[in-house]
KOLBA-583398 format. One record per residue (C-alpha): x, z negated, y. Coordinates in nm, 2 decimals, decimal comma. Example, Ala and Ser with C-alpha at 12.3 -4.5 7.8 and 13.67 -1.06 7.14 Angstrom:
% residues 2
+--------+--------+--------+
:   east :     up :  north :
+--------+--------+--------+
:   1,23 :  -0,78 :  -0,45 :
:   1,37 :  -0,71 :  -0,11 :
+--------+--------+--------+
This chain:
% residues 441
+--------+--------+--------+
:   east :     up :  north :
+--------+--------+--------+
:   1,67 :   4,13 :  -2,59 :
:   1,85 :   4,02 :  -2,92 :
:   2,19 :   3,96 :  -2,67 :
:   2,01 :   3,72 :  -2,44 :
:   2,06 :   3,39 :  -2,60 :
:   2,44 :   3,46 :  -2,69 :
:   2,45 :   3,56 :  -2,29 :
:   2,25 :   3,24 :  -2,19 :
:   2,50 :   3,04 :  -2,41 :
:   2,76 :   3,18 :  -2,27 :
:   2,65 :   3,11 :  -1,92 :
:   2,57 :   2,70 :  -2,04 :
:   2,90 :   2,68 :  -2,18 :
:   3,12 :   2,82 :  -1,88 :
:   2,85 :   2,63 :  -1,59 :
:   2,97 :   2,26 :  -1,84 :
:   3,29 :   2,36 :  -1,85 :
:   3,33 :   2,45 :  -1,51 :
:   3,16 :   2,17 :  -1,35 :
:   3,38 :   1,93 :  -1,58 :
:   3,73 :   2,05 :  -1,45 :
:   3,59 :   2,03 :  -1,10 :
:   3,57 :   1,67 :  -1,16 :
:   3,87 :   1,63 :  -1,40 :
:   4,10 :   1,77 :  -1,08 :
:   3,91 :   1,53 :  -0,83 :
:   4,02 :   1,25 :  -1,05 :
:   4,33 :   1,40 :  -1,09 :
:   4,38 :   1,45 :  -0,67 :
:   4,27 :   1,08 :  -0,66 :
:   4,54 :   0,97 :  -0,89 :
:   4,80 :   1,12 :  -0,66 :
:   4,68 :   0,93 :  -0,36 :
:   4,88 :   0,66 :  -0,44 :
:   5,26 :   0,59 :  -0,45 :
:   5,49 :   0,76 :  -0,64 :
:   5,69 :   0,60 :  -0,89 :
:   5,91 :   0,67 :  -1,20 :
:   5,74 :   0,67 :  -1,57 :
:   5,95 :   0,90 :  -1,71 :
:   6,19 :   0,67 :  -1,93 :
:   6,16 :   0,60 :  -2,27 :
:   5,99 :   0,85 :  -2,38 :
:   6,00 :   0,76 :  -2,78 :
:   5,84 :   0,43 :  -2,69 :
:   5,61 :   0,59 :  -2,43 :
:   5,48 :   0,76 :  -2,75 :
:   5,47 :   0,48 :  -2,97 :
:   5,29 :   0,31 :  -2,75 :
:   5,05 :   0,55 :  -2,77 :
:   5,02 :   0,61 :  -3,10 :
:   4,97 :   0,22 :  -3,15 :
:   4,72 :   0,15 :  -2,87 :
:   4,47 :   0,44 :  -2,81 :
:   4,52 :   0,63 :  -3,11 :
:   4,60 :   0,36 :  -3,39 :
:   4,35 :   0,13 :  -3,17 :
:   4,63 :  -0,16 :  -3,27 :
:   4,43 :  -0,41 :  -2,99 :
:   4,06 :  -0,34 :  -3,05 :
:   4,11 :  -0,52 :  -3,39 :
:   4,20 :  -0,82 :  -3,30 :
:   3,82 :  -0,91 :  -3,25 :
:   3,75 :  -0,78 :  -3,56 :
:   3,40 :  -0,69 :  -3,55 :
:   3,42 :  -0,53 :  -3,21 :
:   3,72 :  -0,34 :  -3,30 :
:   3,58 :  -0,21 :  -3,64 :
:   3,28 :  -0,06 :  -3,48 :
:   3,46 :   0,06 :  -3,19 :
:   3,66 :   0,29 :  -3,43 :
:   3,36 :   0,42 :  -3,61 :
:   3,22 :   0,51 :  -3,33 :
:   3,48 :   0,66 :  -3,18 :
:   3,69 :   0,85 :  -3,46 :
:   3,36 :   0,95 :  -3,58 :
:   3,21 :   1,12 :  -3,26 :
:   3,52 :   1,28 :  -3,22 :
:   3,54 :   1,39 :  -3,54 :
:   3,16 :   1,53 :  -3,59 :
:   3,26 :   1,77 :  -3,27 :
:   3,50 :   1,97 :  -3,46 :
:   3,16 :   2,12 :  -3,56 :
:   3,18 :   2,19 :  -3,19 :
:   3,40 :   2,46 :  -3,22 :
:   3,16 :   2,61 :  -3,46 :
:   2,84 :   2,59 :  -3,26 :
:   3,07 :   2,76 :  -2,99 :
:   3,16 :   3,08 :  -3,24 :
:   2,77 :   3,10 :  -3,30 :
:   2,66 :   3,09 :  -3,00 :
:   2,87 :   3,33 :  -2,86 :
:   2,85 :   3,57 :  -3,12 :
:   2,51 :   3,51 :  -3,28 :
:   2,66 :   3,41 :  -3,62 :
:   2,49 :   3,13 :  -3,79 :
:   2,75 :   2,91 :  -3,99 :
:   3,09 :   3,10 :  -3,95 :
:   3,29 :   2,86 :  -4,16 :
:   3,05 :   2,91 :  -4,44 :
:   3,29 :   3,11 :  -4,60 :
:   3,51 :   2,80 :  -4,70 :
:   3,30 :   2,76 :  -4,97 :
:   3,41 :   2,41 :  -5,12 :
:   3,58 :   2,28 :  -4,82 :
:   3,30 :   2,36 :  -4,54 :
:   3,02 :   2,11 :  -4,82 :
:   3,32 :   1,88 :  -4,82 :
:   3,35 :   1,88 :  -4,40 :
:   2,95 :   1,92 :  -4,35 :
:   2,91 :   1,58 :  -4,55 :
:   3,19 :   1,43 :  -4,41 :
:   3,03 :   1,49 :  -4,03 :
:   2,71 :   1,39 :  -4,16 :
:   2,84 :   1,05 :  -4,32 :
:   3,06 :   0,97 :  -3,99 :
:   2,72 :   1,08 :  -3,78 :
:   2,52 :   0,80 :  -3,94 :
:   2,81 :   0,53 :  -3,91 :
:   2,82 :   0,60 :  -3,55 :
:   2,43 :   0,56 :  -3,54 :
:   2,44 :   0,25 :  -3,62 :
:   2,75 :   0,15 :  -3,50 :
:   2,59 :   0,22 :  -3,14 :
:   2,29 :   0,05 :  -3,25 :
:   2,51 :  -0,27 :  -3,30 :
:   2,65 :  -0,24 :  -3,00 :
:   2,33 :  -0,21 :  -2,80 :
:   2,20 :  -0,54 :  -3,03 :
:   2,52 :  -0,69 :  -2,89 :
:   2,47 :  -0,62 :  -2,56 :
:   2,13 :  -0,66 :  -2,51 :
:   1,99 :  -0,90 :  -2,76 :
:   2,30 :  -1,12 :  -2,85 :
:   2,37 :  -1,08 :  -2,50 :
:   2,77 :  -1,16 :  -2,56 :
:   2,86 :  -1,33 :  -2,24 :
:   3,13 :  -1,10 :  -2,10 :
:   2,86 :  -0,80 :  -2,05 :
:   2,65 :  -1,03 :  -1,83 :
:   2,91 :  -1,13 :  -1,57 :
:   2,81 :  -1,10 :  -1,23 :
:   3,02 :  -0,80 :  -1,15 :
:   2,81 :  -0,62 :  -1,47 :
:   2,50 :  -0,63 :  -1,27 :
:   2,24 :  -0,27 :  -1,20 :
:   2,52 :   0,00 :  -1,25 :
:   2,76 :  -0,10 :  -1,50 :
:   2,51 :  -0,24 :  -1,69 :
:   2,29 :   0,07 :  -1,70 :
:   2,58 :   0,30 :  -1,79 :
:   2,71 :   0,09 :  -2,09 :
:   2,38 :   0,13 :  -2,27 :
:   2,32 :   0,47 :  -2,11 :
:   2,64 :   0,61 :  -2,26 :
:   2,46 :   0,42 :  -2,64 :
:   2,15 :   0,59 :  -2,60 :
:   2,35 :   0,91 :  -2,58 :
:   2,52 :   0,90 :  -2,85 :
:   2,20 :   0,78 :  -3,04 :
:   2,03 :   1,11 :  -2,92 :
:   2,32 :   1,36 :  -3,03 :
:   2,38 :   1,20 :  -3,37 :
:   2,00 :   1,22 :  -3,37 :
:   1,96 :   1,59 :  -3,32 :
:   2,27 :   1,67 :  -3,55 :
:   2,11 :   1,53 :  -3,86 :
:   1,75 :   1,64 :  -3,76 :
:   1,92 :   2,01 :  -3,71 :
:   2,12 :   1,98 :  -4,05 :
:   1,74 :   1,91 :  -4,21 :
:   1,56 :   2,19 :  -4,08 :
:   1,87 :   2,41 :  -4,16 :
:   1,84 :   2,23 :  -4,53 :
:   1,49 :   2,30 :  -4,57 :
:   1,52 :   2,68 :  -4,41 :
:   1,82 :   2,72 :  -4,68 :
:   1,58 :   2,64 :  -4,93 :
:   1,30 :   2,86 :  -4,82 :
:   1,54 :   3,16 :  -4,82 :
:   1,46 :   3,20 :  -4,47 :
:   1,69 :   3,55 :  -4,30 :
:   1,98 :   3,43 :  -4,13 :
:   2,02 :   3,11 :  -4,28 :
:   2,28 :   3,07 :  -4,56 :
:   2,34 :   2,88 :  -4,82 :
:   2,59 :   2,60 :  -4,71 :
:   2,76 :   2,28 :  -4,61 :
:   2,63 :   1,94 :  -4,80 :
:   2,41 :   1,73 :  -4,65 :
:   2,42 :   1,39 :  -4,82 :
:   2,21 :   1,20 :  -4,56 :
:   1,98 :   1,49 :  -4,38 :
:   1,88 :   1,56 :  -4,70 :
:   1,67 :   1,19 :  -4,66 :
:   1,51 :   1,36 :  -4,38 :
:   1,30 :   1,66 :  -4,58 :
:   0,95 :   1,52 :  -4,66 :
:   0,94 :   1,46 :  -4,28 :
:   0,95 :   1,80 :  -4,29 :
:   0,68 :   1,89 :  -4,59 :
:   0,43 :   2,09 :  -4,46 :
:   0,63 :   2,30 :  -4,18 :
:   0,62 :   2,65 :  -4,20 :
:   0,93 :   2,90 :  -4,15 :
:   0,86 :   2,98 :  -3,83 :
:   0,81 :   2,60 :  -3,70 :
:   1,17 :   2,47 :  -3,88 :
:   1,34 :   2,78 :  -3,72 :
:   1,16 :   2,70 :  -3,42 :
:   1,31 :   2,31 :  -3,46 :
:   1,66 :   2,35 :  -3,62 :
:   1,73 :   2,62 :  -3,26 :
:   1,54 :   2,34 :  -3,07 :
:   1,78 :   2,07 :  -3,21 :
:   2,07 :   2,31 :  -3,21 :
:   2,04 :   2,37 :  -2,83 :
:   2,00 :   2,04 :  -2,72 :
:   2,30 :   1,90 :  -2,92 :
:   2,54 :   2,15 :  -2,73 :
:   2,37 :   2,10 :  -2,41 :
:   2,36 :   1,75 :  -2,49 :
:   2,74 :   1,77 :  -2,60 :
:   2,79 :   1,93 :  -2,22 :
:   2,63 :   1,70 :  -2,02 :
:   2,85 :   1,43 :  -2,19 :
:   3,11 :   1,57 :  -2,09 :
:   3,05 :   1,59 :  -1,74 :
:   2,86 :   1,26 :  -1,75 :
:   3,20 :   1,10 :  -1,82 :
:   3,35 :   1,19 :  -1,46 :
:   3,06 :   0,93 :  -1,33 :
:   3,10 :   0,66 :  -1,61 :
:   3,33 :   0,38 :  -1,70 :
:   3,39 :   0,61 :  -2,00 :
:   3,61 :   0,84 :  -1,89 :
:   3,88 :   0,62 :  -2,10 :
:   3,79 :   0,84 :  -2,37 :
:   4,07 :   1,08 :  -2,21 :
:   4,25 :   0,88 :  -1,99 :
:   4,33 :   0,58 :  -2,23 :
:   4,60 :   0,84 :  -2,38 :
:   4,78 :   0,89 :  -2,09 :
:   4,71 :   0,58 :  -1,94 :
:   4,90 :   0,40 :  -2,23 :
:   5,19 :   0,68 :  -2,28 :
:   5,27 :   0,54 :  -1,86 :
:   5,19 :   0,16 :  -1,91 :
:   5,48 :  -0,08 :  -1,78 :
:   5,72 :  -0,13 :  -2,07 :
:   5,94 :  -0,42 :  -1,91 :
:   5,87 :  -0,76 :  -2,03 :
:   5,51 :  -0,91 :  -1,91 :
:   5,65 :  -1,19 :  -1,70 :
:   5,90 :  -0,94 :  -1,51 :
:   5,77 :  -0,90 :  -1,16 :
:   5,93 :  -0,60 :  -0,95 :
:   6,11 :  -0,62 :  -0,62 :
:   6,02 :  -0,44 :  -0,31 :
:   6,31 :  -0,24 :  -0,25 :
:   6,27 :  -0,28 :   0,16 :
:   6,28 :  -0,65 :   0,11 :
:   6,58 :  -0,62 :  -0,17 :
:   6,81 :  -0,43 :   0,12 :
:   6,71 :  -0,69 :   0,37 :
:   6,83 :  -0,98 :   0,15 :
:   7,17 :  -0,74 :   0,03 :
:   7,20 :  -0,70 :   0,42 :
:   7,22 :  -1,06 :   0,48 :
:   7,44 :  -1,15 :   0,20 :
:   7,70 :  -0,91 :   0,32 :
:   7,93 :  -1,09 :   0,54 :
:   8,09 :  -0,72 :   0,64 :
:   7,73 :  -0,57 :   0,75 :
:   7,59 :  -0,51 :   1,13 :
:   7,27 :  -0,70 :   1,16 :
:   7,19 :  -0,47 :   1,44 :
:   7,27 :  -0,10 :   1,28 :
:   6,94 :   0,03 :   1,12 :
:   7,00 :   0,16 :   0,78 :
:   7,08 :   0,54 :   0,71 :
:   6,72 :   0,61 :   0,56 :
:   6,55 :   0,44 :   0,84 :
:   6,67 :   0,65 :   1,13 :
:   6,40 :   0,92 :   1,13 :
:   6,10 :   0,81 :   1,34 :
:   5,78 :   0,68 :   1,23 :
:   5,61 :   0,33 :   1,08 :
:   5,81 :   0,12 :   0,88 :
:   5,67 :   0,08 :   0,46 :
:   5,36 :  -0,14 :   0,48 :
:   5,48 :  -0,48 :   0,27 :
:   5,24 :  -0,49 :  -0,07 :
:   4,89 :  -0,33 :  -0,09 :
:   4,57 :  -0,35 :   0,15 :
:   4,42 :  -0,05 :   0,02 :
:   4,42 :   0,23 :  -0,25 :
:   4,65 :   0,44 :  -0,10 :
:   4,90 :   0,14 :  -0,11 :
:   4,89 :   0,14 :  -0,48 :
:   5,12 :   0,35 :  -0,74 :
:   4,96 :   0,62 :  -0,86 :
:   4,99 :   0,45 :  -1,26 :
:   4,80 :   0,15 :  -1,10 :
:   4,51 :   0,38 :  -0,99 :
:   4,51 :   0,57 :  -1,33 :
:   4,45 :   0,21 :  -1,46 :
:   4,16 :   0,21 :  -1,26 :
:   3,98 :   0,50 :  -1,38 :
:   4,11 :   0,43 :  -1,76 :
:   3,91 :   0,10 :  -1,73 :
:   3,58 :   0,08 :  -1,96 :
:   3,47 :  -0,30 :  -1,84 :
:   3,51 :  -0,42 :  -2,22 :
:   3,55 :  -0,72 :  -2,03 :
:   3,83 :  -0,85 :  -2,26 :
:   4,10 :  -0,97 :  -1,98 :
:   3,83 :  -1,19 :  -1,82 :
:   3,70 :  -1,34 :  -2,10 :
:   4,08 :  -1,42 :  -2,17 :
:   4,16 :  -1,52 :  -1,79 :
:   4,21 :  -1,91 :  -1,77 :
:   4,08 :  -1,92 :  -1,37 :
:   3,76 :  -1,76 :  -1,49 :
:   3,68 :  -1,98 :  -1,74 :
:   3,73 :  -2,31 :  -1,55 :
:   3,48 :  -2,10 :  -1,27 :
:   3,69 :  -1,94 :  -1,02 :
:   3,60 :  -1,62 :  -0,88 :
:   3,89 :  -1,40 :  -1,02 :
:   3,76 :  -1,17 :  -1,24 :
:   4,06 :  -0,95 :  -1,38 :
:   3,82 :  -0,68 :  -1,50 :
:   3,63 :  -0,67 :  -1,12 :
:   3,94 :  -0,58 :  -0,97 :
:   3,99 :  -0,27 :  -1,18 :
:   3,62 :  -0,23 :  -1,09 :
:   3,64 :  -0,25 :  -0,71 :
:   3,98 :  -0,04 :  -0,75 :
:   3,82 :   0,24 :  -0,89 :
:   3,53 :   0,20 :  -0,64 :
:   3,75 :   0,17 :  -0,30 :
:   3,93 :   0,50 :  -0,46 :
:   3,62 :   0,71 :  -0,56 :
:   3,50 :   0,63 :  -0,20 :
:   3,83 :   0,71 :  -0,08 :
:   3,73 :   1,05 :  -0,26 :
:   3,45 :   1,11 :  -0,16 :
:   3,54 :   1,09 :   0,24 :
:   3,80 :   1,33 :   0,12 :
:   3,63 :   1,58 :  -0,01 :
:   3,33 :   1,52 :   0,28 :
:   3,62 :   1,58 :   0,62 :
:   3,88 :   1,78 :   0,42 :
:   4,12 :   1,47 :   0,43 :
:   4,07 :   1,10 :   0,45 :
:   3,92 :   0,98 :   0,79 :
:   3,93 :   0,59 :   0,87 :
:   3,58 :   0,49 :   0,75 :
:   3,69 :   0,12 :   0,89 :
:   3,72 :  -0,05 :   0,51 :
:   3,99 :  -0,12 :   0,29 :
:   4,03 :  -0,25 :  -0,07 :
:   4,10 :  -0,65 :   0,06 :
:   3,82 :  -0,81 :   0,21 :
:   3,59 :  -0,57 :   0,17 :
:   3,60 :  -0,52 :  -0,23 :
:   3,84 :  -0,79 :  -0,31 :
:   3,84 :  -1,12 :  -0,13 :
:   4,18 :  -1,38 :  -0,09 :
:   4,00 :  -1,61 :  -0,29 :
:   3,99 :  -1,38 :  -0,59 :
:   4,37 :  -1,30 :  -0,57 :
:   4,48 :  -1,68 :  -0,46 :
:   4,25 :  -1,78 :  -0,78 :
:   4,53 :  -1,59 :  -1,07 :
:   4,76 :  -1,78 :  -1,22 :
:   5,03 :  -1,52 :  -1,30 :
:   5,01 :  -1,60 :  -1,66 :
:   4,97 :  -1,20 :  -1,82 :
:   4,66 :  -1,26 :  -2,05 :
:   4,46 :  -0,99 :  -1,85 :
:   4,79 :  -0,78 :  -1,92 :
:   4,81 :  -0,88 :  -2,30 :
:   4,44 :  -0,83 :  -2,44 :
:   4,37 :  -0,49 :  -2,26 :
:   4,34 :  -0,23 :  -2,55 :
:   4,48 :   0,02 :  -2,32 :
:   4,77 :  -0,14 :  -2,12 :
:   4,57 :  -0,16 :  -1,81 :
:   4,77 :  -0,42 :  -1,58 :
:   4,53 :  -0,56 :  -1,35 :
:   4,81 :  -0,86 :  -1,22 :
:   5,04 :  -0,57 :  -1,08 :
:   4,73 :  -0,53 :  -0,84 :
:   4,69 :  -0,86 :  -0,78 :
:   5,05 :  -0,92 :  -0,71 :
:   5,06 :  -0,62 :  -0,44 :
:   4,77 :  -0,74 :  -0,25 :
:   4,92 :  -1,13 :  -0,25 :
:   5,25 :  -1,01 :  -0,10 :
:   5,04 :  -0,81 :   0,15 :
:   4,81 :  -1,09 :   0,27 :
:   5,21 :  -1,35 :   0,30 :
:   5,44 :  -1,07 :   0,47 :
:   5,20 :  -0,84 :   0,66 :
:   4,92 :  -1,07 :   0,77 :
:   5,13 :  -1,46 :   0,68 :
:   4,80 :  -1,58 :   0,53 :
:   4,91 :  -1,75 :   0,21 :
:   4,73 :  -2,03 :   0,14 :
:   4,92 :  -2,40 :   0,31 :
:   4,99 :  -2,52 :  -0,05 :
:   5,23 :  -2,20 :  -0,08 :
:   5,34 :  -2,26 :   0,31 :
:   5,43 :  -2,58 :   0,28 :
:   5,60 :  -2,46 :  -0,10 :
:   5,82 :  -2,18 :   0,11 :
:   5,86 :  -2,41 :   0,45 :
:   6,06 :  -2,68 :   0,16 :
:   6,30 :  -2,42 :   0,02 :
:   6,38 :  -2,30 :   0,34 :
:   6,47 :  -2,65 :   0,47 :
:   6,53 :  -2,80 :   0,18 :
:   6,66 :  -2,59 :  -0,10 :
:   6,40 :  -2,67 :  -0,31 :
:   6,00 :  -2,69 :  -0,36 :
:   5,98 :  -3,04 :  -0,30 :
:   5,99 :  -3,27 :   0,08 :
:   6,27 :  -3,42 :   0,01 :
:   6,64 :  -3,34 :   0,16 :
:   6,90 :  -3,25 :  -0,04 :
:   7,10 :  -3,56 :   0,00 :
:   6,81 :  -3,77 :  -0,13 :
:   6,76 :  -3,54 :  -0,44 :
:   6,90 :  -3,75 :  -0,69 :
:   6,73 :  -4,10 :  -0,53 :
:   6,51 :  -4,12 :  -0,82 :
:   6,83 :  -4,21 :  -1,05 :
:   6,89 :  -4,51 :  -0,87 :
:   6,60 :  -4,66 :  -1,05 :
+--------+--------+--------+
């Protein structure tokens, strides 16, 4: 009877961690349904990068108080669950306190996790206040509505919870310490539980052990269900950001790529020695020619779709997008959204028929309308802010040369624009002999 809760823990802990790489290889089978392409240069600024942006957290700073609390929160959750590894030992083998035996430098780590377990308390609370009472206008967007709304306080109330039951467990073990009670030594410093005790006055032994096993099994459980939670929430940047940022596009922001098919059309035609009519070498094996741009998810590069699951709807890049503030549609941070969407659907069909069978939807029109993409400017401020070199313009781009080469539904501004340089050389109606007219005057 004594082995049963180490074998129930045991059973918890590989059910969490089980369920959790199911989803981590969905993502990861997701991620490959897009194009391939090369990310494997500059590997010392790939790490810098890094370094800088989701460990160093070089962006979230410049808004100051956002960017303060965000690293509290976030060096200090994932500090407190080195404890993890701990609770783990104990559980498995029935030890209480393992690490005990560091003597000085377990109080020293026991009061640091305590002190980083309050700042994160209220650096959630904050959060929440912001959300919900200041109401900052960038989580009330349209595109923030039911959903995305629920999980960014969800994800709060979490963390409230666990930081909750980690202090509340460090009491009872406090107060158990102090009782002599069997089984619970004398360790660790508790510099804030310690506040907690004359809640507990009164309690017998039996009740605090009864509560500190309560709390203890509900923080790992708790600790578990996070983890697998993440798979369905906007949080799963907490992993991806790193290698989301190690990949991000280190050519300068205003460089636009070429599409290589159209690049060896244009060589073709500017080679005075080449047959117009002879296909070329990698295009004699049957099947479709390469779709121009992007309609849907599997259109994209596979680093484009990471981007979409790294996204957490901070909400910086539209708050920062010039169309959006003068009250056009585009909404840099919905197009991430709708991405990861379209490709979680995409997913799910997947893993529903064994492979992907036309559901009759695609990525334009039915998640992201012309209007939206016709609305960007080009101008990189999505691209700048993002803490975590998501690139939503690269998207944007993909699915505008789609809607002019595959389906020749630019807008007539941009018609008329291309039908002038054709004729004329240049953007404007005016032949080239009357170009210079205007110095006459």
């Amino acid at each position: 009877m004594q082995y049963i809760p180490n074998i129930l823990f045991i059973l918890v802990l590989i059910a969490g961690i089980g369920y959790f790489t199911k989803n981590v290889r969905k993502v990861i089978r997701n991620i490959r349904l897009g194009k391939d392409i090369d990310r494997s240069d500059n590997k010392g600024e790939r790490f810098k990068n890094m370094a800088r942006s989701a460990l160093g957290q070089s962006k979230m700073v410049r808004r100051p108080v956002a960017g303060i609390l965000h690293i509290v929160v976030y060096l200090g959750f994932i500090i407190i669950n080195i404890e993890v590894l701990e609770i783990i030992i104990d559980g498995i083998f029935g030890t209480h306190r393992i690490f005990a035996f560091l003597g000085g430098l377990y109080d020293f780590l026991i009061g640091a996790f305590e002190v980083l377990a309050f700042l994160v308390f209220i650096g959630v609370v904050l959060f929440w206040i912001r959300r919900n009472v200041i109401k900052l206008k960038r989580f009330w967007n349209p595109e923030m509505k039911g959903w995305p709304k629920n999980d960014g306080n969800l994800i709060l109330y979490f963390e409230m919870v666990l930081m909750t039951l980690f202090l509340v467990m460090n009491a009872a073990d406090l107060q158990l310490q102090a009782l002599g009670a069997d089984h619970y030594v004398k360790a660790g410093a508790y510099p804030v539980s310690q506040y907690l005790l004359p809640l507990l006055d009164g309690m017998s032994e039996t009740a605090l052990i009864l509560l500190e096993r309560t709390c203890w099994w509900l923080h790992i459980v708790g600790i578990l269900v996070f983890l697998n939670y993440l798979y369905f929430s906007k949080h799963l940047h907490i992993l991806l950001a790193f290698p989301n940022t190690y990949y991000g596009d280190l050519n300068p922001k205003g460089e636009l790529d070429n599409l290589e098919a159209v690049t060896k059309e244009v060589q073709l035609m500017m080679d005075p020695s080449a047959d117009p009519f002879a296909a070329p070498a990698d295009d004699q094996q049957e099947g479709e020619p390469e779709k121009f741009g992007a309609s849907d998810v599997a259109d994209l590069n596979w680093v484009q779709l990471l981007n979409a699951y790294t996204c957490t709807e901070c909400g910086r890049c539209t708050s920062e997008c010039p169309a959006n503030q003068t009250g056009k549609k585009l909404s840099p941070r919905k197009i991430m959204m709708d991405t990861r969407d379209r490709l979680k659907e995409v997913g799910d069909n997947i893993d529903k028929n064994g492979s992907f069978v036309d559901d009759g939807k695609q990525l334009l029109n039915d998640y992201i309308t012309p209007e939206e993409l016709w609305a960007c400017t080009s101008c990189n401020a999505c691209v700048e802010t993002c803490p975590v070199s998501i690139n939503p313009l690269s998207i944007i781009i993909d699915m505008r040369r789609y809607l002019v080469m595959e389906q020749s539904a630019a807008p007539s501004d941009l018609n008329n624009m291309m039908t002038n340089i054709e004729n004329n050389g240049a953007p404007w109606p005016f032949n080239q002999m009357d170009r210079l007219n205007w110095s006459d005057e």
